[in-house]
SENU-20491 format. One line per 2 residues: number of its first residue (from 1); for each residue x, y, z of C-alpha. Coordinates in nm, 3 decimals. Example, Ala and Ser with C-alpha at 12.3 -4.5 7.8 and 13.67 -1.06 7.14 Angstrom:
2
1> 1.230 -0.450 0.780 ~ 1.367 -0.106 0.714
END
This chain:
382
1> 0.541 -1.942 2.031 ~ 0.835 -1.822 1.737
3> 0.695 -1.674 1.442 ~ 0.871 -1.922 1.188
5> 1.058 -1.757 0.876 ~ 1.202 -1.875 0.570
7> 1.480 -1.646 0.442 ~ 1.518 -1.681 0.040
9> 1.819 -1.541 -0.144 ~ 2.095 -1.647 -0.347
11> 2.350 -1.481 -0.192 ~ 2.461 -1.684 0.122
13> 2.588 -1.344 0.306 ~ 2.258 -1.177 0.273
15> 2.104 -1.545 0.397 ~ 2.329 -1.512 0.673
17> 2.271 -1.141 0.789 ~ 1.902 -1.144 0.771
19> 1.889 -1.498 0.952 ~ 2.131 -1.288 1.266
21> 1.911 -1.017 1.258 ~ 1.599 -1.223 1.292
23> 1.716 -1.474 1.534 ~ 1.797 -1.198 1.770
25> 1.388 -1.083 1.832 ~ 1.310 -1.385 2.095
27> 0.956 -1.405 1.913 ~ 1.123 -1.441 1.581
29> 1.293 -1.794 1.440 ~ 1.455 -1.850 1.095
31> 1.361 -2.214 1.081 ~ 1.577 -2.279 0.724
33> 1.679 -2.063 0.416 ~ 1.672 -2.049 0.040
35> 1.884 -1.995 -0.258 ~ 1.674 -1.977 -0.550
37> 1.298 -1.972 -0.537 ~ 1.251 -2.310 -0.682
39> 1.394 -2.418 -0.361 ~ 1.150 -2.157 -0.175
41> 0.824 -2.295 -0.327 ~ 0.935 -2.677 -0.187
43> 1.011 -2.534 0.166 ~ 0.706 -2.364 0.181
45> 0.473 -2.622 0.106 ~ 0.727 -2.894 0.323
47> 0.805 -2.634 0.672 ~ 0.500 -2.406 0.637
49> 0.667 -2.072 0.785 ~ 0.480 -1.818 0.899
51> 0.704 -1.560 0.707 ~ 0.913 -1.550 0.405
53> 1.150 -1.293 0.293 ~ 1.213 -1.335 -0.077
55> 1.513 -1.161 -0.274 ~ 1.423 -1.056 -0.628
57> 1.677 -1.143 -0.849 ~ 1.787 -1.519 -0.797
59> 1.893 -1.845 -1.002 ~ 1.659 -2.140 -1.111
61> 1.344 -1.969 -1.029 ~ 1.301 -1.541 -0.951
63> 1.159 -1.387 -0.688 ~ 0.825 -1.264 -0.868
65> 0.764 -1.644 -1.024 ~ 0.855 -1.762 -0.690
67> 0.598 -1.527 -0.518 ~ 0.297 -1.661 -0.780
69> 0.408 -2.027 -0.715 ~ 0.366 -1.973 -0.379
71> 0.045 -1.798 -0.347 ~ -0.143 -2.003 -0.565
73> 0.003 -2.323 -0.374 ~ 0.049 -2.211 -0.034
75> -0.026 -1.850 0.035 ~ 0.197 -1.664 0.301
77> 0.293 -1.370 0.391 ~ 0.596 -1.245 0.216
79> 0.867 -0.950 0.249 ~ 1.045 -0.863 -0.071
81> 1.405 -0.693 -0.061 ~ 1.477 -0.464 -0.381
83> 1.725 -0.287 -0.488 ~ 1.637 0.138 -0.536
85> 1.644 0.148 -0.830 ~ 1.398 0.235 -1.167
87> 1.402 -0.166 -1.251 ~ 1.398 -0.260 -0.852
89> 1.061 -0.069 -0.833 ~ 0.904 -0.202 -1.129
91> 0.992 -0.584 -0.983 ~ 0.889 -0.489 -0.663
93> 0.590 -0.369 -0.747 ~ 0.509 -0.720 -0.969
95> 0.587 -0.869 -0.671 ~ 0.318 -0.713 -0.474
97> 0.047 -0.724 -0.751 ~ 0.162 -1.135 -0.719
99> 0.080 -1.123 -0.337 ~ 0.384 -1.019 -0.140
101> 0.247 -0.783 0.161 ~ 0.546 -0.562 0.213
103> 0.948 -0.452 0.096 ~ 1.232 -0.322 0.214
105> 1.530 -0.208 0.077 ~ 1.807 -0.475 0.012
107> 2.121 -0.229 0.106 ~ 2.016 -0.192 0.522
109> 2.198 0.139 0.500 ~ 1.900 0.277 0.298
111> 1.643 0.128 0.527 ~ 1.769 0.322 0.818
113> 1.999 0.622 0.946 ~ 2.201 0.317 1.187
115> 2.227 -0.039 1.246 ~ 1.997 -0.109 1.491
117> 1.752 0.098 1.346 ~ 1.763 -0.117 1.075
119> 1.751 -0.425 1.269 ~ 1.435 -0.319 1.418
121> 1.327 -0.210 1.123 ~ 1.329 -0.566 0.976
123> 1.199 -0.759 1.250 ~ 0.860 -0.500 1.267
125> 0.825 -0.551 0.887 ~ 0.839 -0.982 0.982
127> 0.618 -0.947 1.270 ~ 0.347 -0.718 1.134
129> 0.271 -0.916 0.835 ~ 0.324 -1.235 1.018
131> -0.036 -1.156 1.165 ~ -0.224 -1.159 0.839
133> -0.405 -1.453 0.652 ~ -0.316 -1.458 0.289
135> -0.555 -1.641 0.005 ~ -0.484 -1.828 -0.259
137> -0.557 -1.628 -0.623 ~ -0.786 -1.958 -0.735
139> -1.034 -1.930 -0.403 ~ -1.208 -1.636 -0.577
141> -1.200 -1.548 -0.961 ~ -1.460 -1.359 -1.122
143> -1.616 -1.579 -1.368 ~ -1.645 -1.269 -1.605
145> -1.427 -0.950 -1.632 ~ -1.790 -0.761 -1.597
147> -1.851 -0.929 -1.294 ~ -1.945 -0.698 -0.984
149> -1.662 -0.660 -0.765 ~ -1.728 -0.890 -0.421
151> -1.819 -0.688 -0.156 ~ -1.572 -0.876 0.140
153> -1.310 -0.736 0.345 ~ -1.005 -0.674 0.079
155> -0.684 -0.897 0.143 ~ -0.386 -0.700 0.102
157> -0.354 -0.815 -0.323 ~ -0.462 -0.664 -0.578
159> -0.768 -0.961 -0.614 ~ -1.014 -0.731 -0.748
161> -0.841 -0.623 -1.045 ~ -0.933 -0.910 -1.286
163> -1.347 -0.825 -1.183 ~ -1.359 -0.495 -1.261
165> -1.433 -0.405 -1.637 ~ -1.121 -0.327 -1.831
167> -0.996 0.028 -1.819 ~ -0.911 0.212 -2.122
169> -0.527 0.150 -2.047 ~ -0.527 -0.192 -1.997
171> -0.261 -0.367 -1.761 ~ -0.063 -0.700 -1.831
173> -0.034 -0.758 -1.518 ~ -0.141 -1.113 -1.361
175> -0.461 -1.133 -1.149 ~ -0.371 -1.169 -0.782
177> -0.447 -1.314 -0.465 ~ -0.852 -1.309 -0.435
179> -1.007 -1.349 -0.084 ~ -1.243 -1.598 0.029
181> -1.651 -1.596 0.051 ~ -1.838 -1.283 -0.033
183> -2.112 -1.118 0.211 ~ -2.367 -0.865 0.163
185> -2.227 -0.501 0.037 ~ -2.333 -0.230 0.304
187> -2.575 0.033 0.211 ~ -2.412 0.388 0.155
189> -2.564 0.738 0.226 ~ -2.451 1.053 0.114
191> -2.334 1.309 0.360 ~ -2.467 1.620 0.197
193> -2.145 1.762 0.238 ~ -1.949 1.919 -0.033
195> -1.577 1.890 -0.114 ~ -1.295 2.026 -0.323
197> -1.075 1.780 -0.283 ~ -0.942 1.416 -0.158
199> -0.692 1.347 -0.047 ~ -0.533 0.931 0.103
201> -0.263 0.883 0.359 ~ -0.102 0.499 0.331
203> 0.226 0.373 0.429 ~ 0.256 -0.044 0.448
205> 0.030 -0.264 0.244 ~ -0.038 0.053 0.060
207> 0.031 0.031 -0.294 ~ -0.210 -0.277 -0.332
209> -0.447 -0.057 -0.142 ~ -0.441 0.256 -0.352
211> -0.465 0.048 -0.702 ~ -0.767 -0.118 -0.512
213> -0.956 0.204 -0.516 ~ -0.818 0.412 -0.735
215> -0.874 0.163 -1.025 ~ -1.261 0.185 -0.943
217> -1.348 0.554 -0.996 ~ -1.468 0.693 -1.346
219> -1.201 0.873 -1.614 ~ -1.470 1.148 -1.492
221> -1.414 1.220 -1.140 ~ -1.515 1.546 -0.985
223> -1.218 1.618 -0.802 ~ -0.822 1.649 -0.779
225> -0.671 1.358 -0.559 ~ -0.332 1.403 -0.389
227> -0.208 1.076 -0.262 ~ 0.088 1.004 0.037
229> 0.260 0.669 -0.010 ~ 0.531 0.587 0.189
231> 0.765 0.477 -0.016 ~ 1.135 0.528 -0.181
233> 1.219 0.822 -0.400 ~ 1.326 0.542 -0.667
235> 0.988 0.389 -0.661 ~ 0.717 0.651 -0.694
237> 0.776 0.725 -0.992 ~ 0.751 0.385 -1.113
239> 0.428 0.326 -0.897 ~ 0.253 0.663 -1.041
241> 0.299 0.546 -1.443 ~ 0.162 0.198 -1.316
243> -0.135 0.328 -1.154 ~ -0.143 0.534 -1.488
245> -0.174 0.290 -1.702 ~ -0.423 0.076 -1.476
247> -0.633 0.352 -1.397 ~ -0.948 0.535 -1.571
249> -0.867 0.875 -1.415 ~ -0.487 1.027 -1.467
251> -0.187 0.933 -1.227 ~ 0.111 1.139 -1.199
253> 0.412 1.190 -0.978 ~ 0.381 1.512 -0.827
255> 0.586 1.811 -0.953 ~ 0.643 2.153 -0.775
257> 0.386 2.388 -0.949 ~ 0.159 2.138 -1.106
259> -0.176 2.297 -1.109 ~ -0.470 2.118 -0.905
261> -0.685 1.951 -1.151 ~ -0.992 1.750 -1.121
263> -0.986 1.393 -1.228 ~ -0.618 1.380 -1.159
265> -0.442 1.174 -0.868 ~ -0.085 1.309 -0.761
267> 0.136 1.102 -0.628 ~ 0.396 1.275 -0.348
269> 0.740 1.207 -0.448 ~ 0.960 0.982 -0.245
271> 1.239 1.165 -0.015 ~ 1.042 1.478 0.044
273> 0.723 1.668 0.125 ~ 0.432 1.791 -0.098
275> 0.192 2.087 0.015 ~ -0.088 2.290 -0.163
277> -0.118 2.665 -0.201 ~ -0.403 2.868 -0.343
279> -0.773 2.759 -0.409 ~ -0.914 2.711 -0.707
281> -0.795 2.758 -1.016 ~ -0.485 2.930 -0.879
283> -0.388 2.632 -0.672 ~ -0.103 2.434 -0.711
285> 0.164 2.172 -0.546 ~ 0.457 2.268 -0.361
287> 0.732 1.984 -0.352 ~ 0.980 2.076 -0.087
289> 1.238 1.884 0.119 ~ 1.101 1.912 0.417
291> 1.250 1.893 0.785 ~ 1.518 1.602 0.853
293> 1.374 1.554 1.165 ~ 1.031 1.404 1.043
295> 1.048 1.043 0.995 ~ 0.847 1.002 0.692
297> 0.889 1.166 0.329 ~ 0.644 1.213 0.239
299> 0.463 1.272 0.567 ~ 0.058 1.202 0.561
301> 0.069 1.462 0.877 ~ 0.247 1.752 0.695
303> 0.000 1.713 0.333 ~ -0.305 1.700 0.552
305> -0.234 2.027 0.782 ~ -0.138 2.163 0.466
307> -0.440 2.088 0.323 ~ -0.708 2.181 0.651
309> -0.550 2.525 0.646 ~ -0.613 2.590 0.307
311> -0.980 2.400 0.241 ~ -1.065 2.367 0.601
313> -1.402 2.176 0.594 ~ -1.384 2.086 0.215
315> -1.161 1.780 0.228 ~ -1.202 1.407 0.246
317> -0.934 1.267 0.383 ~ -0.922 0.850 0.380
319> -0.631 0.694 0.574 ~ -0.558 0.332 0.467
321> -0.333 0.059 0.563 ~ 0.011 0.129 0.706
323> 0.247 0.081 1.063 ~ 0.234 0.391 1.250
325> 0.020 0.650 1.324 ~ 0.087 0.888 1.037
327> -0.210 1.108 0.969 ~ -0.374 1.108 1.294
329> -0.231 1.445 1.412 ~ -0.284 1.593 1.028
331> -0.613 1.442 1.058 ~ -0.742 1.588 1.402
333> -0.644 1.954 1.214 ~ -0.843 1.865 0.959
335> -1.120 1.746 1.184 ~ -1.126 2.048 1.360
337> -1.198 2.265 1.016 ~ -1.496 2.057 0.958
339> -1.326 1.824 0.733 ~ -1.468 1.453 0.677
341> -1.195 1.143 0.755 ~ -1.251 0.777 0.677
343> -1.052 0.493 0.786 ~ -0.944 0.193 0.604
345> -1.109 -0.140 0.817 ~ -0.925 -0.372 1.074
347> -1.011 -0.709 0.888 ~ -0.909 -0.558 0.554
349> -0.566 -0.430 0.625 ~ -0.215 -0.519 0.599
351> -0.106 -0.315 0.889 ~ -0.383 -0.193 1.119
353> -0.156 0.079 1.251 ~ -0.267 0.442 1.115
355> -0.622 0.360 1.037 ~ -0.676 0.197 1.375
357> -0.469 0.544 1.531 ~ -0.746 0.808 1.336
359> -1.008 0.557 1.443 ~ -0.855 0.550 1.824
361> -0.875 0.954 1.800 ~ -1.216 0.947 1.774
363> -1.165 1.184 1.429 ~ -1.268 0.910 1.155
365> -1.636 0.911 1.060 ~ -1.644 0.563 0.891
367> -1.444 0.260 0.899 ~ -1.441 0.112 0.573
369> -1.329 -0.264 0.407 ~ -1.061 -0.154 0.161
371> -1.329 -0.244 -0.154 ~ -1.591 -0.059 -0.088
373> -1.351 0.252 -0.002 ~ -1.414 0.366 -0.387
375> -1.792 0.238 -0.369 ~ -1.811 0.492 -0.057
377> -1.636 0.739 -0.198 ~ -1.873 0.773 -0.502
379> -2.193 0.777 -0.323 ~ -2.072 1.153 -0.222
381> -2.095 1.215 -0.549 ~ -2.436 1.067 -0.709
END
C-alpha cells in the first residue's frame, strides 16, 4: 500500500515538481496538493495523508501557523522546504518546535550534487518520517511549568519544553507536540567512570532532539559539550543562538580556536568539519573544510575519531536520531579507547538509522528514550 502525501505550496511549479518526483517511488502517491495552508489544514483533516510537505512562506495561512493547526487538529508527519538563508533557518526551526519532523532545502540544487540524487533524496526524507506516529500538543500538557518532566519515549517535538522549569533565558516559543501516557522512569546507576568531555552525533529529527536534552542540564555542568548536527551552513548558526537562549548552560557555534570550556555546548558549523587538539586547558577547536569526498559536514565519524585519539577512554559519546549510520565507525574508535557510547531509543526516534547502526555494532552501552538522555547523563555526575 502507497504512502499518501499532500504537497502544500503556493507556487504551482514547485506543486508540480515535487508531486513528479514523488509519484515516481512506486510506494509513494501524491493523493492532492495545496496552495496556502488554510487549504492544507482542510485536506488534512478531509484525505488524512500519511505525509505532508509544507512550504514556508505562502498566502492565506503560513507554513508555521499551518504546521500548529495541524498538529493540534490532526497530527502528521510533516517535511518543511526552506530557503538557506538567516530568516529560512529561524522559520524552519519554528516549524519544527510546532511539530514538523524534518526539512529540506527548497532550491533541489542545494539538496544534492545532481538530479537524481536529489530525487532520492526527497522521497527517503517522505518515507522515513512516513513511519512515525505524531501526537497532538493537547494529549499531554503539564499542568504546571514545575511539573516533572514525563518519563515516556520522546516524540520527535519539542513536548517537554513547557514542563521543565523556566530557564534563565526564557524562550517565546510555543509549547509543542506532547506524547501520549506516561510510564514509570527507569532507575539510573552511575558507571564510576570519569570523563572530560561529551560529546552528541544527530543528523534527522535532531534539532528537536538536542533542545530535548540540552535544555535539561544545570547552567553548572561539569564538562565542555561539542555537538554534530547535520544541518546547512545557513542554519547553525541560527540553531546555536536558539539553543542559547533556551538553554541553562552556554550554546555557541563553533569557531576555529575557541578554547574547550566546561559548561559550554559547541555547535559544528554547517559545510565543514570540527576537530579538537590539546587536553586540558590548552585544548581547543579546529574548524576545517574537510575532504569533499565525505558526505556529511559536519561528519559525527570525523569529530569522534578526533576526539578517541585525543581523550581515548574519557569521552561520552551519545548518538541520537538521524538516517544513516554516521558515528558508528567514529564510535567503534572510540570504543576501542575505552570510551562510553549511548544510543538514542527505537520508539523515541525520528529516524532509527544511526542509533540503531552503533546499537547493531555492538559498541553502545545503553539505549536510551530521548527524555531521559539528560536524566542519564546526570546520574554520571551525582
Amino acid at each position: 500500500m502507497s504512502i499518501k502525501v499532500l504537497v502544500v505550496d503556493d507556487s504551482s511549479f514547485f506543486r508540480r515538481r515535487v508531486s513528479e518526483i514523488i509519484n515516481q517511488d512506486p510506494l509513494l502517491e501524491v493523493i492532492d496538493t495545496a496552495k496556502n495552508g488554510k487549504e492544507a489544514v482542510e485536506m488534512t483533516q478531509r484525505l488524512r495523508p500519511d505525509v505532508i510537505t509544507m512550504d514556508i512562506e505562502m498566502p492565506v495561512l503560513d507554513g508555521i501557523s499551518a504546521v500548529r493547526e495541524i498538529m493540534a487538529a490532526t497530527p502528521t508527519p510533516i517535511l518543511m522546504f526552506s530557503s538557506l538563508t538567516h530568516q529560512g533557518a529561524t522559520a524552519t526551526l519554528e516549524a519544527l518546535e510546532a511539530g514538523a519532523l524534518d526539512f529540506l532545502p527548497k532550491k533541489f540544487e542545494d539538496i544534492a550534487r545532481d538530479k537524481d540524487e536529489a530525487t532520492k533524496t526527497l522521497q527517503q526524507r517522505v518515507k522515513a518520517i512516513a513511519r512515525r506516529r505524531v501526537f497532538s500538543p493537547r494529549t499531554s500538557i503539564a499542568k504546571s511549568p514545575s511539573a516533572q518532566t514525563p518519563t515516556t519515549p520522546a516524540r520527535p517535538a519539542l513536548e517537554r519544553a513547557s514542563t521543565r522549569p523556566a530557564p534563565a533565558r526564557a524562550s517565546t516559543t510555543p509549547a509543542s507536540p506532547a506524547k501520549p501516557a506516561p510510564t514509570a522512569a527507569p532507575h539510573f546507576k552511575r558507571s564510576g567512570k570519569s570523563y572530560d568531555i561529551v560529546t552528541i552525533g544527530t543528523s534527522t529529527g535532531g534539532p528537536v532532539a538536542l533542545q530535548t536534552v540540552l535544555t535539561a542540564l544545570p547552567a553548572n555542568f561539569p564538562l565542555p559539550i561539542l555537538l554534530i548536527q547535520h544541518m546547512p551552513a545557513t542554519f547553525t548558526a541560527a540553531f546555536a543562538a536558539r539553543l542559547n537562549s533556551l538553554c541553562k548552560i552556554k550554546v555557541k557555534e563553533a569557531q576555529d580556536g575557541d578554547p574547550i570550556v566546561k559548561g559550554q555546548a559547541y555547535l559544528a558549523p554547517g559545510g565543514k568539519q570540527m576537530l579538537v587538539e590539546g587536553r586540558g586547558a590548552s585544548a581547543r577547536i579546529r574548524i576545517v573544510e574537510g575532504n569533499d569526498k565525505v558526505n556529511y559536514k559536519p561528519c559525527v565519524d570525523i569529530t569522534f575519531a578526533s576526539l578517541a585519539k585525543l581523550y581515548q577512554s574519557k569521552v561520552l559519546a551519545i548518538v541520537l536520531t538521524g538516517m544513516g549510520a554516521d558515528g558508528r565507525d567514529g564510535g567503534r574508535m572510540l570504543k576501542n579507547m575505552g570510551a562510553t557510547i549511548w544510543a538514542q531509543d527505537e520508539k523515541s526516534c525520528v529516524v532509527y538509522g544511526m542509533p540503531q547502526a552503533v546499537a547493531k555494532e555492538g559498541i553502545a552501552s545503553e539505549s536510551l528514550p530521548l527524555d531521559r538522555v539528560a536524566a542519564r547523563i546526570m546520574t554520571e555526575f551525582t
